[in-house]
N, C-alpha and C positions, 0 to 999 in steps of 0.2 A: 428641173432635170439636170443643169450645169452644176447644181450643188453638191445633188446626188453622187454625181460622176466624179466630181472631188472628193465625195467621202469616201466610196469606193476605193480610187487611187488611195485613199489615207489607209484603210484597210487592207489592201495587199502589199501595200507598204510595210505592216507590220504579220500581215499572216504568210510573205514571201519570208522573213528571216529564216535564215536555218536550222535555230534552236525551235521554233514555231511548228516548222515543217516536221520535223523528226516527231514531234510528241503526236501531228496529228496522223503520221505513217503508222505510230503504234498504238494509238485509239483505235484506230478503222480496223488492225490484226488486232486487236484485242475485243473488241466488241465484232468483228467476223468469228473469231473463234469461239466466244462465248456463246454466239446467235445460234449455232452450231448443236451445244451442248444441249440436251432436252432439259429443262426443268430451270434452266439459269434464267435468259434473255437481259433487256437492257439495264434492267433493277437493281439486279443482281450486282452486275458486271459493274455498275455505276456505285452501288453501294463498297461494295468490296475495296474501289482504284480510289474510293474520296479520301480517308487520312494520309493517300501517298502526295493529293494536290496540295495540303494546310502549308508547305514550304515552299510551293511552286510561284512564280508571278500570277498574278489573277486571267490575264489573257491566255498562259499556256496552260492555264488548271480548267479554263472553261473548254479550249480547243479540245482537249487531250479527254473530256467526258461528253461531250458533243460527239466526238468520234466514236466513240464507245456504244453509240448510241443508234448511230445508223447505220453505224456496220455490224451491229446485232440485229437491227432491220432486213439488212442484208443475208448477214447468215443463216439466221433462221429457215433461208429458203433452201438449202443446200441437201442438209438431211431430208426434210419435205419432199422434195424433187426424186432423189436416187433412194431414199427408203420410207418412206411415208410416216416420216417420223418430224413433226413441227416442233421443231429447233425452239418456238416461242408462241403464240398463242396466234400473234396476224399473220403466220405461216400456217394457219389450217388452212385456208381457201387452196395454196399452191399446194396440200398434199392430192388435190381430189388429181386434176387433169396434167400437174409434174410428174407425177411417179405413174401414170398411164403413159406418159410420153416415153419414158423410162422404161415402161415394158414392151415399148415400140420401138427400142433403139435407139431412139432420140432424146437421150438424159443431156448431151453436150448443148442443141438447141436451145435446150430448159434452161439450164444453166447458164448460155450467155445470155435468153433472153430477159430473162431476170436480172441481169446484170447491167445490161444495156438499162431495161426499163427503171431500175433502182435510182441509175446516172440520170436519165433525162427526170424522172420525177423528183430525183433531190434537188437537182439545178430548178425546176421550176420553182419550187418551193423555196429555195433561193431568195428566187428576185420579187418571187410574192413577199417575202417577210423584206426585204428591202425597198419595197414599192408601196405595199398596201398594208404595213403594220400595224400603225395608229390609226389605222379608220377601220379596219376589220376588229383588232381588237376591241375598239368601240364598241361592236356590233355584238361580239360576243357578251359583255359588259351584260347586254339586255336580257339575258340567258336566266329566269326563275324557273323554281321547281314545276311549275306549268307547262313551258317551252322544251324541260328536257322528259320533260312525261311524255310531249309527243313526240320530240324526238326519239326517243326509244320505242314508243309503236309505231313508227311509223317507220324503223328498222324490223318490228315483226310483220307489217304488214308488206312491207319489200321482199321479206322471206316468202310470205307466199306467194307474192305475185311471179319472184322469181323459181318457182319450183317448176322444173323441166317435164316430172314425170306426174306423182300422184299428189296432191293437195295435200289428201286428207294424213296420208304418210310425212309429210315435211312438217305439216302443224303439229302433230302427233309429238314427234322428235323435238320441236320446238319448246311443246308444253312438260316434256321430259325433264329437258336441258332446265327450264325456270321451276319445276318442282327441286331438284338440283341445287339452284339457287337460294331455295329455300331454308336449309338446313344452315343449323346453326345460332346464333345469337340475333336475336332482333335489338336493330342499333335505337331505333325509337322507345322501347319499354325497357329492354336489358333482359328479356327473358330469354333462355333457350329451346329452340324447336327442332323437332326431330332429330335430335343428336340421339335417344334412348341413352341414355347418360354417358355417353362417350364424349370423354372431356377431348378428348382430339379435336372433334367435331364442332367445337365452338366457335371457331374462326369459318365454318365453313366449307365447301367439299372446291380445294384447289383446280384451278384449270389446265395445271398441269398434268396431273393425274389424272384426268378425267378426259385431255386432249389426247396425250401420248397412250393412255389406252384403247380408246377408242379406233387410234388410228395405225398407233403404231403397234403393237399387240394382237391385236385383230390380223393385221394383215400376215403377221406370224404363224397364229393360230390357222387362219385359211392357206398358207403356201402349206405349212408344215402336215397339214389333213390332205392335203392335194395326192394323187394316184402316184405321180413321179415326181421329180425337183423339179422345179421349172430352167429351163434354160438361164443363163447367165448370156447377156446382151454385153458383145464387145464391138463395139464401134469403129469404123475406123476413122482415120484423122481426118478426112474429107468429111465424115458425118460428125464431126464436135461443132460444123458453121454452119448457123441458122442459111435454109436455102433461101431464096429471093421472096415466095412464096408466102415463107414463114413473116420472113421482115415486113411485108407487104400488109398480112391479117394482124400483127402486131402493133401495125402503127397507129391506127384509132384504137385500140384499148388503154396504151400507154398514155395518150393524149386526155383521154378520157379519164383515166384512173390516175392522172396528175391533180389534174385540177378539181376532180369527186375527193380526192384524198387532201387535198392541201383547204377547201373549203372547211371538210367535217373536222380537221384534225385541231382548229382554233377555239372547236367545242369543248369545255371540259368534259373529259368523261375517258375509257377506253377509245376514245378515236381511231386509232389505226387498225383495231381489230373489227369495229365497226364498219371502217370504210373496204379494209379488203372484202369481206361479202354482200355488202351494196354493190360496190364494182363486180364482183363477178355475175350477179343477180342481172345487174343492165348490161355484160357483156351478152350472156346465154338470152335475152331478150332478145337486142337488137340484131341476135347471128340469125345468117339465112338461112344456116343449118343446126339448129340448136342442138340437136340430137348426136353431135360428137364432141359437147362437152359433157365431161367425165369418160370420156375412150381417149382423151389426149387431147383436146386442143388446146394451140399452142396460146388463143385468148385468154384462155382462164390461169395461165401464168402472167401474161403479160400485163392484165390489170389489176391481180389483186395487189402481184407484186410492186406496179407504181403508186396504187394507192395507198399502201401501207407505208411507203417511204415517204412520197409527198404527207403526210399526213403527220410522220416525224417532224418536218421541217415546220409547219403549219404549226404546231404545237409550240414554235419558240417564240411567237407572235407575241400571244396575252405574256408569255412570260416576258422577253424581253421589252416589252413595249408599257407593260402595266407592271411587273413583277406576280401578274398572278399566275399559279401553277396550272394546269391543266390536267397534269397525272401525276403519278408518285414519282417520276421519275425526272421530270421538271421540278417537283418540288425538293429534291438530291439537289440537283441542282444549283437553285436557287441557294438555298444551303449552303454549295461550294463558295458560290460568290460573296454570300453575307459573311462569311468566315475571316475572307479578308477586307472587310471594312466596305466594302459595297451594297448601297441598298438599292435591287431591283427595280424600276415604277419608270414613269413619266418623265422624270429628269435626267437618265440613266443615260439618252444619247446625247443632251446636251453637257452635262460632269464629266460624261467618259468616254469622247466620242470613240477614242484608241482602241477602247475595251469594245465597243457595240463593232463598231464597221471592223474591226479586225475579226472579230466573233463570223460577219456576214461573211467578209473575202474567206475567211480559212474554211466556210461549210464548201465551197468553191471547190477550193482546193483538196477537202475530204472528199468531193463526189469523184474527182480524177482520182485522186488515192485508191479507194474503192473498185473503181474502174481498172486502175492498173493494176493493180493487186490481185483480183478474182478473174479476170479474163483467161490472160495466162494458163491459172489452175483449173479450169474446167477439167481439160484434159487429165490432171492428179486427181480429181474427184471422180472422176468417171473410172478410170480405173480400180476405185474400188468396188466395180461390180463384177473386177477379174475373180475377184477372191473365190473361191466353190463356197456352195448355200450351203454345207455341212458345216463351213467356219464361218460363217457371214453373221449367219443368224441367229447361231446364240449370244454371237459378239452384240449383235444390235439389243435381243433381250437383256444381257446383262447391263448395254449403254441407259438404257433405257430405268432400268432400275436406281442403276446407282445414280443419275440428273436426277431423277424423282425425289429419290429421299435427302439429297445436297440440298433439296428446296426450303427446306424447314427443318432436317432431319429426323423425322417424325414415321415412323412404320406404317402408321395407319393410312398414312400417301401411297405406299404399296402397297398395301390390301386394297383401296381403292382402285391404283394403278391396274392389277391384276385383275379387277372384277369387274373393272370397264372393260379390258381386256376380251373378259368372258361374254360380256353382254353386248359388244361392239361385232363379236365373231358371230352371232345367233343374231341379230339385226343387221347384220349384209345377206346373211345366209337369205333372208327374206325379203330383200333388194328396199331397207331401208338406208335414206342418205345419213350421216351420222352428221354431216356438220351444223344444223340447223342445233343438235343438243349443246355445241360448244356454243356458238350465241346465244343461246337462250340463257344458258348458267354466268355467261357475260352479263345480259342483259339484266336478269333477275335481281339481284342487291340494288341495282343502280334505280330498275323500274322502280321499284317499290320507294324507297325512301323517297324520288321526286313526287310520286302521286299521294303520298302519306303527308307530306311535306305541304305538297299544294291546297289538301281539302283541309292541312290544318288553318293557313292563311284565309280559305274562305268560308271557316268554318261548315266546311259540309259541302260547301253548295258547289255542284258540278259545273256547271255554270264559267267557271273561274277558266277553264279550257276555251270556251268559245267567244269569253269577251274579252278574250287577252290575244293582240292581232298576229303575232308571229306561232304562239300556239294554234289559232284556228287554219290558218294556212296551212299548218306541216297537218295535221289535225285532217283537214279535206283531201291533202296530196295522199295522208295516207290511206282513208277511205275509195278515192278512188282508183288506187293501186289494188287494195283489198275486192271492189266489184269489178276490176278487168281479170282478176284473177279468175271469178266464180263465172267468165263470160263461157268457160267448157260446159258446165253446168246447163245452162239452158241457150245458148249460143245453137244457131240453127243448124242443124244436121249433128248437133254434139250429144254423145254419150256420159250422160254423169256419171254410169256404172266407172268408167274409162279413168274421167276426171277423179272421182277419190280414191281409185286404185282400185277397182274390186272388177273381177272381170264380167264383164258382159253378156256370157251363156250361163255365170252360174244365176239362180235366185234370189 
């Protein structure tokens, strides 16, 4: 521990410099802003800012895309929150009960608690990658195509256990979202499916398009059909501070959605999008009033949103600690650093202690960055709900098109955009949930290649799931998530008409 606390010291030793500090004040606004944008997020933002690092020293090139990174984790939540528009993909969970909060006058609570939650889950994730690196990495190490087959059902079976209302309506949405997934180029044979030869569609149906319609389009589409304009909510300056209340039901989510998000995010795969709706799944669980998430409660920001930033941090693990990537945006990264003569791995904190502990002090220093930066502006973001719904909304329709098509620049991301749109507005109309489609089309590519993947290693034989020990555990966790689910079903005095959504006087 004496060592530690030396390295530490060696690390803020060099992420206190001045020239350090400025590039990670303009990562955190630069990747806030970007988080912000629909259709960009950290990928983007990271790819874009890399030929400006090839001149930079290698510690202010890694600060300056590190910040980048989880202040698009950040941003993302901001649009989410005040327009139900997810800025990035692990801002869908905070579009459901932010922008409910939002239509309750409570858009500034949203907003710092998000803020607040982002600070203490990036800090966690912190001291986890400075504490437990090279033994969690380890752990990830053991990760074959068998262990992420079940880790990925057993993210579908979480979705149902987590469904508040009708079962059979979230599985439904679910199996949508991975039909979804399907479209496109299959990476194991090379053929194309369900494109109908739309060479656009070979890359497959973006989650952009498919989120921001969904969510953000739709909600257009229903304000814009509504009898009158809905009210515009102006807060006043006493309501932009979470009340006591709020901070109170906030603080086991955050705690919770630290350490759910910093655990998953060491996993290769989409991690942070993963983790923000497991956390919401075990918040609306363990509430003793489940029934006011999605009316506002203030839970269902508070955990996706820590889980999705712990889950940033967690991802620097296998990278820094093994050099292996985790996401595409790790693997930028990695990139940045091998550029100038650095190779990622094992040796990486003894060659370069300067580079690693300075990398750890300045995420420090980005989570206060963050912190100071967005607190502040609640109150400038809330104000753009002054604006009148005659100029709001077509301003957000157009925001919304033009991030889509920046994505690729490709049209057919707005036809898509648009026809989620249409199909997102006639499945709320029906009080179906939409977000179980956005994981599912997450889930979909990744499911398939590890289980294609796995029966090819055991040639067929299913088998390979249950005699492989970290697959048959997550394997049973998520079995028996799956029968607490179905306990409405035949659970005593329960209604299954109820439990799959169909009502109980019709036939």
């Amino acid at each position: 521990m004496a060592e530690t606390f030396q390295n530490l010291l060696l690390g803020f030793s060099v992420a206190l410099q001045p020239s350090i500090l400025v590039y990670a004040f303009v990562g955190c606004l630069i990747g806030t802003l970007v988080g912000m944008m629909p259709g960009l997020g950290p990928l983007a933002g990271i790819s874009l800012l890399l030929p400006a690092t090839f001149g930079l020293n290698p510690i202010i090139a890694i600060v300056l895309l590190s910040g980048v990174y989880y202040g698009a984790m950040y941003g993302g939540s901001t649009t989410s929150i005040l327009m139900r528009i997810p800025g990035e993909a692990a801002s869908v969970m905070t579009c459901v009960d932010g922008y409910a909060m939002t239509q309750n006058g409570r858009a500034g609570p949203a907003l710092a608690i998000a803020a607040i939650g982002s600070f203490i889950a990036g800090t966690f994730g912190v001291i986890g990658l400075m504490l437990l690196a090279p033994t969690l990495a380890e752990f990830a190490l053991r990760f074959g195509p068998p262990e992420y087959t079940a880790l990925l059902l057993m993210g579908l079976f979480i979705l149902a256990y987590m469904s508040g209302g009708s079962m059979l309506k979230t599985l439904a949405m679910a199996a949508f979202g991975l039909m979804l997934g399907m479209i496109g180029i299959d990476v194991m044979s090379g053929y194309t499916r369900f494109s109908h030869g739309l060479v656009e569609l070979g890359d497959g149906v973006g989650i952009v398009p498919v989120a921001v319609g969904l969510f953000g389009v739709s909600e257009i589409l229903l304000t814009a059909g509504a009898p009158t304009a809905p009210d515009v909510q102006r807060p006043k300056l006493r309501d932009l501070i979470p009340s006591r209340e709020e901070f109170r039901l906030s603080a086991g989510p955050i705690a919770r959605g630290s350490l759910l998000g910093f655990l998953i995010g060491i996993i290769p795969g989409s991690a942070h999008i993963i983790s923000s709706f497991v956390s919401y799944g075990i918040e609306r669980r363990l509430s003793k009033h489940p029934e006011r998430f999605g009316q506002g409660a203030i839970e269902g920001v508070a955990g996706p949103e820590s889980a999705n930033n712990a889950a940033a941090s967690g991802a620097f693990v296998p990278m820094m600690a093994l050099g292996i990537p985790t996401s595409p945006v790790t693997a930028v990264m990695i990139a940045a650093i091998m550029v100038h003569g650095i190779l990622p791995g094992p040796l990486l904190i003894q060659q370069q202690p300067e580079l690693f502990w300075g990398f750890v002090a300045s995420m420090y220093v980005g989570n206060v960055v963050l912190l100071i930066l967005n607190l502040p502006m609640v109150g400038l973001f809330v104000n753009l709900l002054r604006i009148p719904y005659s100029y709001l909304y077509p301003c957000i329709l157009c925001f919304c098109i033009v991030g889509t098509y920046s994505v690729s620049n490709s049209l057919m991301d707005v036809w898509i955009l648009l026809a989620m749109g249409a199909i997102g507005y006639v499945l709320r109309k029906f009080g179906y949930d939409l977000a179980p489609v956005a994981l599912g089309l997450v889930l979909a590519p990744m499911l398939e290649l590890s289980l294609r993947q796995s029966l090819a290693m055991s040639a067929g034989d299913y088998a390979i799931f249950v005699t492989r020990p970290i697959a048959a555990v997550m394997f049973a966790l998520g079995a028996a998530l799956f029968v607490f689910s179905l306990k409405p079903l035949f659970g005593k005095g329960g209604d299954w008409r109820a439990s799959v959504g169909l009502d109980s006087e019709q036939g």
